[in-house]
C-alpha positions as CSV (number, residue, x, y, z in Angstrom):
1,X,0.0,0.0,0.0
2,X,1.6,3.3,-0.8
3,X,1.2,6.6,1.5
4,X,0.3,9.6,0.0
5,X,3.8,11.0,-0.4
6,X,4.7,7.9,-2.4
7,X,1.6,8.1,-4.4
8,X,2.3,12.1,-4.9
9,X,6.2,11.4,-5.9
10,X,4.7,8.7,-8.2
11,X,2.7,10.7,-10.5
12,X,6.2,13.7,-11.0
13,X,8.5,10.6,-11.4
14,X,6.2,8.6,-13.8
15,X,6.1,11.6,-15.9
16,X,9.6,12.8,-15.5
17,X,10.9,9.4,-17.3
18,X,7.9,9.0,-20.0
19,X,9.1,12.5,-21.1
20,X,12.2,11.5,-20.9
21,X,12.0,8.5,-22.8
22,X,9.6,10.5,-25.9
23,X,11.2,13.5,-25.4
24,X,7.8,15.2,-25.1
25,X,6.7,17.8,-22.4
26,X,3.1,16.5,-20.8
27,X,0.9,18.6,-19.7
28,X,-1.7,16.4,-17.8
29,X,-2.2,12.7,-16.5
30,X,-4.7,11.6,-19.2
31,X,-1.8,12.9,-21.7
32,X,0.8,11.0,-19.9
33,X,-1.3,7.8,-19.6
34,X,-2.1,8.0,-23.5
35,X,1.4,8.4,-24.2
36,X,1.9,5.5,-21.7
37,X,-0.5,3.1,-23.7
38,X,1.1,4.2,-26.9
39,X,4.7,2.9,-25.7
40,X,5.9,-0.8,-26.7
41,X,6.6,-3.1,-24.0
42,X,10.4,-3.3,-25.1
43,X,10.0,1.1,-24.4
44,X,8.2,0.4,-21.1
45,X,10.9,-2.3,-19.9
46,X,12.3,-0.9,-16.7
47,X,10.2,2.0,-16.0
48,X,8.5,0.5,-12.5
49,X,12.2,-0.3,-10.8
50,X,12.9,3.3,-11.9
51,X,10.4,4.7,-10.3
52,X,10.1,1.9,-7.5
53,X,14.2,3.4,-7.0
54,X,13.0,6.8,-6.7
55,X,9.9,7.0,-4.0
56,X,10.9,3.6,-1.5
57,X,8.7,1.0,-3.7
58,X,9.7,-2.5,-5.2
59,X,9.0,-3.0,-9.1
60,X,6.0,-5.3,-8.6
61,X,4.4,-2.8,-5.9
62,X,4.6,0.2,-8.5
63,X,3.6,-1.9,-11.0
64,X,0.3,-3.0,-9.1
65,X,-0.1,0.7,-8.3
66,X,-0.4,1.6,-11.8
67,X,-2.9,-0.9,-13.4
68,X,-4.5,-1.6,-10.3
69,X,-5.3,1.9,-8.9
70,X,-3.9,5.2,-10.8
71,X,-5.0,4.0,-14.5
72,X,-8.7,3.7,-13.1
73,X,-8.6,7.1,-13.2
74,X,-9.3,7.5,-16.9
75,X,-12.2,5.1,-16.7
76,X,-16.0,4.3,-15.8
77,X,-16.7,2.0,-13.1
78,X,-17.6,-1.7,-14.0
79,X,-19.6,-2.2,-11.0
80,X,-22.4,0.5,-12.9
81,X,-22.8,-2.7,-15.2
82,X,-22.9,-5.6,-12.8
83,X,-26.1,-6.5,-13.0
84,X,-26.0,-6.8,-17.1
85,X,-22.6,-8.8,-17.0
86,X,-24.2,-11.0,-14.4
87,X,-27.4,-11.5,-16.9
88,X,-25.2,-11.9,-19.8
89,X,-22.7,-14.5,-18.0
90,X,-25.9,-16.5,-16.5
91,X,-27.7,-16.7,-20.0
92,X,-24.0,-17.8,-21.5
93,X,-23.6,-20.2,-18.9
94,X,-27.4,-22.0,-18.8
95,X,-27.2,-22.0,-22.8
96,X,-23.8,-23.1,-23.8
97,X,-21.3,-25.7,-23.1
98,X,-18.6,-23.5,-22.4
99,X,-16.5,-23.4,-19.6
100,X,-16.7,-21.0,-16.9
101,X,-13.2,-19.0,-18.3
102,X,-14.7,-19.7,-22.0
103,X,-18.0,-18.1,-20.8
104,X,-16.3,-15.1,-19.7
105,X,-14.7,-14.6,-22.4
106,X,-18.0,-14.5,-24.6
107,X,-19.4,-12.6,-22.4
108,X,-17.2,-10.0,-22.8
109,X,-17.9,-9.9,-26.3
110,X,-21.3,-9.6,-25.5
111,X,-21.1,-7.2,-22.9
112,X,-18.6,-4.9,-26.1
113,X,-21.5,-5.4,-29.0
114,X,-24.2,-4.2,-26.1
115,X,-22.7,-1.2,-25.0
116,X,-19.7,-0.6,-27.7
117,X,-19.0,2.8,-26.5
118,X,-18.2,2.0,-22.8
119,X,-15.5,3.1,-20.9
120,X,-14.9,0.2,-18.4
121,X,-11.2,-0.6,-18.1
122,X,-11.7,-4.8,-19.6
123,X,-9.3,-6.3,-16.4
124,X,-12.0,-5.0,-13.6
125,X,-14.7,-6.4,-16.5
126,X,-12.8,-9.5,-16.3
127,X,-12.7,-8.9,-12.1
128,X,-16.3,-8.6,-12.0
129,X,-17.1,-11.6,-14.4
130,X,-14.6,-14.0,-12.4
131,X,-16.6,-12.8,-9.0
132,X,-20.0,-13.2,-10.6
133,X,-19.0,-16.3,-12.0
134,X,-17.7,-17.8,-8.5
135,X,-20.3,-16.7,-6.7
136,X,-22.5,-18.7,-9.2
137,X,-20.0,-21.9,-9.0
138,X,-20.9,-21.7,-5.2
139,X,-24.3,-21.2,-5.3
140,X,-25.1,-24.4,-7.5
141,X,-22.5,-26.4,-5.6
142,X,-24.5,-25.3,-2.0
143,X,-27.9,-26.6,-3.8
144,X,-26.7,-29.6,-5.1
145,X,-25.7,-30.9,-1.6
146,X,-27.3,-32.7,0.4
147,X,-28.4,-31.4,4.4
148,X,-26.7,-33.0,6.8
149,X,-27.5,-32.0,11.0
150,X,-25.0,-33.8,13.5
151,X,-27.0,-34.4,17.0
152,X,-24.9,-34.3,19.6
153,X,-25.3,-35.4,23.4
154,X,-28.5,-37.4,23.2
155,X,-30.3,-38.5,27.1
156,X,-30.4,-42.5,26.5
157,X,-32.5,-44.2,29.0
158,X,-31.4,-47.9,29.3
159,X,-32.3,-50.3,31.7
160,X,-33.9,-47.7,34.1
161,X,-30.3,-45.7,34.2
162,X,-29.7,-42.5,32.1
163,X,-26.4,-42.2,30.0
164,X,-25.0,-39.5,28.3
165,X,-23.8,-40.1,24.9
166,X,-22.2,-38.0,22.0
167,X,-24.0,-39.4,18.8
168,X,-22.6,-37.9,15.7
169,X,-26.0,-39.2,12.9
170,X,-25.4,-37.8,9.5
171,X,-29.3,-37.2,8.3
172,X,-30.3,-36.1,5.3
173,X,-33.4,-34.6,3.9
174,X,-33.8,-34.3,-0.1
């Protein structure tokens, strides 16, 4: 988790070395994140230990910051379309074969030729989808089992004496 210094030093540093690397003065963070998306992975090798050197952060740690928070920034929330990924995934699911990852994926197509012009960011489409899709899982696993209630220290009267007894009885009801 970064503090607010590191995240603060995070944005000047992030930009410092994307203008240094295009040789481009950038004016704003949606202007550095487009120039971010436009560089190739070979161009973008290195940046997050560079900047994880500069503000007290391991590589991994700013790259996690980056896709995982700051990028977010510059799109809608997902969660606004929950309930018509979770329609989409359900009618995918109860109508095809597919797998629950192959499911996913066709219903992110879906979800794309439905609203075409949305601004979701696809890996918290893909976060929502693998939520909705264990919750799911869970549900139909939980309905498919069988009830089972343990009893446990049943009064035995034998032979005019009482005994306690732990009794573990699996019962079921279908």
């Amino acid at each position: 988790m970064f503090t607010q210094i590191q995240i603060n030093k995070f944005e000047r540093v992030l930009q410092k070395i994307i203008e240094y690397l295009t040789k481009t003065n950038i004016s704003s963070n949606e202007v550095l994140y487009q120039t971010i998306q436009k560089l190739s992975l070979k161009e973008r090798k290195g940046i997050w230990k560079q900047i994880g050197e500069k503000i007290g952060a391991s590589a991994a740690e700013v790259h996690d910051y980056f896709f995982n928070s700051w990028q977010l920034q510059f799109y809608e929330d997902a969660t606004i379309h929950k309930e018509l990924l979770k329609d989409i995934y359900t009618d995918v699911i109860n109508s095809t074969d597919s797998t629950p990852k192959e499911a996913i994926q066709i219903s992110i197509a879906q979800f794309q030729d439905k609203i075409p012009d949305n601004r979701c960011n696809v890996r918290k489409i893909y976060q929502l989808l693998y939520g909705l899709a264990h919750t799911i899982k869970s549900k139909q696993t939980k309905m498919n089992q069988p009830v089972v209630y343990n009893v446990y220290n049943q009064l035995t009267i034998f032979d005019n004496y009482a005994f306690q007894r732990a009794v573990d009885v699996p019962v079921q009801f279908e």
